[in-house]
Residue, then its C-alpha position, 0 to 999 in steps of 0.5 A: x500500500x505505501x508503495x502506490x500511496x508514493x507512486x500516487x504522490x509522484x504522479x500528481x507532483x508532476x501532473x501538477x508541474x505539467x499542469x503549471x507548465x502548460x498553463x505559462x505555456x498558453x499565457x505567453x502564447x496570447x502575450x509574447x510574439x514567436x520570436x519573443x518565445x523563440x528567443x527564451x527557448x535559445x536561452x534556456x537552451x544555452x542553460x541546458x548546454x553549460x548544466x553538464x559540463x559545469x556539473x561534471x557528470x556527478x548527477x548521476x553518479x551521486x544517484x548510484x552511489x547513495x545506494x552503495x554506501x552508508x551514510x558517512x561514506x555518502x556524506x563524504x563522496x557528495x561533499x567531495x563532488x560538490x567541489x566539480x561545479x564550483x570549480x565550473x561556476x568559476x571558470x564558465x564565468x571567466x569564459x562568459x565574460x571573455x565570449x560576452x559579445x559573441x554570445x549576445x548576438x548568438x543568443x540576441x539577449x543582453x550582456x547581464x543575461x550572458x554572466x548569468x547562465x553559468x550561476x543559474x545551471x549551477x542552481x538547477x543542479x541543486x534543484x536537480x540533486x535534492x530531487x534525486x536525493x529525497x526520491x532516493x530518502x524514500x520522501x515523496x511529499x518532500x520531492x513534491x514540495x521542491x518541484x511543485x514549489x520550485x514550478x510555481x514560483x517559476x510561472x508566478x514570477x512569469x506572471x509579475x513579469x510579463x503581465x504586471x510589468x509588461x516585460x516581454x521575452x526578458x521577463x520570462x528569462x528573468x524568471x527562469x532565473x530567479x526561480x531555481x536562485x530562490x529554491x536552492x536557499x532551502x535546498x542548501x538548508x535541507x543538506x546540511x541538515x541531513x548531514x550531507x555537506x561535511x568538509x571537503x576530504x582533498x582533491x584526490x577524492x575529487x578527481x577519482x570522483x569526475x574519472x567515474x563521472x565524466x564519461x556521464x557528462x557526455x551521457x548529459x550533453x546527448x540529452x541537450x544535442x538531441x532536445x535543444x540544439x536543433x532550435x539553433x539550426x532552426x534559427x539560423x536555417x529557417x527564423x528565431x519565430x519558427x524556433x517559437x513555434x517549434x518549442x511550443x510544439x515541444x513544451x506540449x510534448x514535454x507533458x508527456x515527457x513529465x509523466x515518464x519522469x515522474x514514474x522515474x522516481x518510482x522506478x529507478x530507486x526500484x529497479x537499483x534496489x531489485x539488481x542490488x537483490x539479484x547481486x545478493x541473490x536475494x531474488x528481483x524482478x527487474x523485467x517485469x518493472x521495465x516492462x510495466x515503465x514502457x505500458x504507461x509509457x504507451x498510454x501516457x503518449x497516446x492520450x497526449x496525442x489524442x488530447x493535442x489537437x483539442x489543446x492547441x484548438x482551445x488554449x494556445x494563441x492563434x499565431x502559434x498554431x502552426x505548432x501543432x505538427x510538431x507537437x505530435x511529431x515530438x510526442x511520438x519521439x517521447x516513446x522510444x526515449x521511455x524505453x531507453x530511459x527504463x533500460x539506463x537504470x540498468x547500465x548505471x548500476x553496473x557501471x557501464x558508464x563508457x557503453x552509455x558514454x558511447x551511446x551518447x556520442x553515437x546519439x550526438x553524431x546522429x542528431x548533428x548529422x541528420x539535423x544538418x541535412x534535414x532541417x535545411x531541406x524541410x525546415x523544423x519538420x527535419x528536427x522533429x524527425x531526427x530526434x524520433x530516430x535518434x531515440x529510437x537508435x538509443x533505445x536499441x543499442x541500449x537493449x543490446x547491450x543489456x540482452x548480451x551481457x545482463x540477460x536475463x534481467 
């Protein structure tokens, strides 16, 4: 019974953070023109980009490691790797304030915009780690706290700044950026009340930490390459409005990408607890959770495409329907990109870091090349196609490897 009342609590956490997320979707579709909307989606593109690669890879690598060690050793292995980012936030400054004018004209905001993206990926790490780290304290009502909290203060500061203020592409940036600042006070609060921020052990810890990390960086930069930069081929082949009506579709799609994260944070700590008990032999039944994860996945996609006609029919602004398209095209994609994340899982807790690192980099060249030939000639429709594929290459070659030499489950 406690184990659906979690399953429960997660599902309506990030139905909630779809519901919110769509609700600022439709309000700036009837106050923001598609270029506005298509600027803000190049920003927060750039954000995604720096996240892994000032993160180091430890996002991942702290998620494993809380199930292998005691408390102590976990308090000591985060706080060690906390140095990875700080030591980012610094140099991603300096270089922001070195490339400042290129940027600008790359991402069409202003130079106060530039200095800040390193710091904000810095705070949505932290936003993204405590949601890795309460899931895995088994603390469902607390993750829903930090996400539904950390989205609604996001669309309250949109409102402010675009309704009230009249501010236009910059006051929803401003919001992306207050927001994940204003969260991590009491992300902060929480870990040093747990026990987790210890002092630093030395920097011998912190390079055997990004060794086993890093190749997880390239695992990070795949999800950017593959979700994000296909709007800055867009920009320059076709327009920044086109880049605006591609994202709607995408934010759309990204509902039903909400629902597979939220059965992430059921499913993952499951699933590395059932291969923790079949390594004991002790048991586990990681198939049958696999399999369960890709039938709600199914479902999950299918009634948002069902639904996503009516949605931009009755909520989205008239100069943005031409969105729908890509809408469906983009949730469609969502499905491969289930199977692929049922079976990470999987590759984590065996430490095939380097098989996911190629995979990555195989999942990079694709949506580079494809992207390159197809956006040019057909326009967004070319990006929306490669990424279907791409996720379906990712899905496969994570199978294959699981079946030759994991199987059986």
């Amino acid at each position: 019974m406690q184990k659906y009342k979690h399953i429960s609590i997660y599902f309506f956490s990030y139905f909630l953070n779809a519901a919110i997320s769509f609700g600022v979707v439709s309000l700036l579709t009837h106050h923001l023109s598609t270029k506005d909307y298509g600027i803000i989606n190049l920003y927060s593109g750039a954000i995604a980009f720096l996240t892994p690669l000032l993160s180091g890879g430890i996002l991942q690598t702290v998620n494993v490691e809380f199930f292998k060690r005691d408390k102590p050793g976990f308090a000591r292995f985060f706080s060690d790797a906390l140095a990875i980012p700080l030591a980012g936030l610094l140099l991603f400054t300096f270089l922001a304030f070195v490339f400042t004018v290129p940027l600008m004209h790359f991402l069409k905001v202003s130079n106060f915009f530039i200095w800040l993206i390193p710091a904000t990926a810095l705070f949505i790490l932290f936003t993204e780690m405590i949601a890795t780290i309460t899931r895995n304290r088994n603390q469902p009502g607390l993750f829903a706290a930090f996400s539904i909290g950390k989205n609604a203060l996001e669309a309250c500061l949109s409102v402010i700044f675009v309704l009230v203020l009249h501010e236009t592409w910059n006051g929803r940036i401003n919001a992306l950026i207050l927001a994940p600042a204003l969260v991590s006070i009491p992300v902060y609060i929480l870990l040093k009340k747990w026990g987790y921020l210890i002092p630093f052990s030395g920097i011998a810890s912190v390079k055997t930490i990004l060794v086993v990390s890093s190749p997880l960086i390239i695992e990070r930069m795949s999800v950017f390459v593959i979700s994000s930069s296909d709007r800055y081929l867009i920009d320059h082949y076709v327009s920044t409005a086109e880049v605006g009506l591609y994202s709607v579709g995408a934010q759309i799609a990204i509902i039903a990408n909400l629902t597979l994260l939220s059965m992430n944070n059921f499913f993952y700590p499951y699933i590395f607890g059932e291969l923790k008990k079949k390594h004991e032999k002790k048991g586990g039944n990681v198939k049958k959770a696999i399999l369960a994860y890709i039938g709600v996945s199914v479902i999950t996609v299918a009634g948002v495409l069902i639904a996503t006609p009516l949605v931009f029919s009755w909520f989205i602004g008239d100069a943005f329907q031409e969105g729908r398209f890509y809408a469906l095209l983009l949730t469609s994609a969502y499905l491969p990109w289930s199977i692929y994340q049922s079976l990470i899982p999987v590759l984590l807790y065996h430490q095939e870091n380097k098989y996911i690192m190629f995979i990555s980099l195989i999942a990079i060249a694709s949506s580079l090349l494809f992207n390159i030939m197809l956006v040019p000639m057909i326009g967004a429709r070319g990006a929306a196609f490669t990424l279907l594929f791409v996720n379906a290459v990712m899905a496969l070659l994570a199978y294959a490897r699981i079946r030759q030499k994991h199987s059986p489950l």
